[in-house]
N, C-alpha and C positions, 0 to 999 in steps of 0.2 A: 504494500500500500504506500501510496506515496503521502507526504507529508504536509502538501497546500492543493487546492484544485488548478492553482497556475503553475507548479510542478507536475501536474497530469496532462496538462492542455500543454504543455512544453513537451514534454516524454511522448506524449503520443503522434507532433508533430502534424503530417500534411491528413492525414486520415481521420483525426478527429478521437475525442472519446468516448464517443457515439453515446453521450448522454447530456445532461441537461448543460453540462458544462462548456460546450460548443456553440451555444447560443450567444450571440455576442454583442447583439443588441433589439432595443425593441423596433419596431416598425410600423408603416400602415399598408405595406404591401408584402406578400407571404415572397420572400428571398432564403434560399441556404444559410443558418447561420443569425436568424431571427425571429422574434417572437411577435407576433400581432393579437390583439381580441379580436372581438367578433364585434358588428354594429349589433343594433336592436333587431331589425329585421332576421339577422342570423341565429340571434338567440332565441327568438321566437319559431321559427325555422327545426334547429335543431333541437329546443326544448321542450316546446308546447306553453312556457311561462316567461316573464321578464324577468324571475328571480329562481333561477336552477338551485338547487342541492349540491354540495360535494358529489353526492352519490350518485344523484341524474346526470351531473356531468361524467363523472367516470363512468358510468355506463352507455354512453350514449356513441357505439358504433358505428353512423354514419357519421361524426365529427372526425374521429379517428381516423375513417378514410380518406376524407379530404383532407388531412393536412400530408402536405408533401415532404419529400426528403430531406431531414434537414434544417425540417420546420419545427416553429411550437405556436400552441395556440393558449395567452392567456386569459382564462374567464372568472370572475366575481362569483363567489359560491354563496347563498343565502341560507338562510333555519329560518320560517314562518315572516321571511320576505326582509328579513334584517341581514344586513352584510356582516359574513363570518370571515372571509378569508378568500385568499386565490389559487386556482386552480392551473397549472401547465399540465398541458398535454402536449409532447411532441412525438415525431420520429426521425430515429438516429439515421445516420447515411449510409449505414451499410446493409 
């Protein structure tokens, strides 16, 4: 194990650590290497609500397909429509 996440992203070089630590900044357009939310519309889209669960997002397998290689997507997790926390979902590049 190495001993900082910028000692793994260094160790691991041009291929990436094919986890969250390859995300390198946020964005408004899905690039390799970034992370975007979703508008209203998509959240509504892929949640059926404006105020998703931890758990309907981690469940929610048509999001997971859409994001592409390399990507991540971060989303606002709610409990009875109160903001609890965020949510990444990505996938790694290989």
């Amino acid at each position: 194990m190495l001993p900082t996440p910028e000692a793994a992203v260094i160790s691991a070089g041009e291929s990436g650590t094919c986890s969250v630590l390859d995300i390198e900044t946020i964005s408004e357009i899905e690039n390799p290497g970034t992370a975007n939310g979703l508008d209203q519309e998509e959240i509504m889209m892929y949640f059926d609500t404006p105020f998703p669960s931890r758990k309907t997002i981690e469940a929610c397998d048509d999001l997971a397909e859409d994001i592409g290689r390399g990507c991540a997507r971060i989303i606002k997790a709610y409990e009875s429509e109160k903001f609890v926390g965020w949510v990444i979902l990505g996938v790694s590049n290989d």
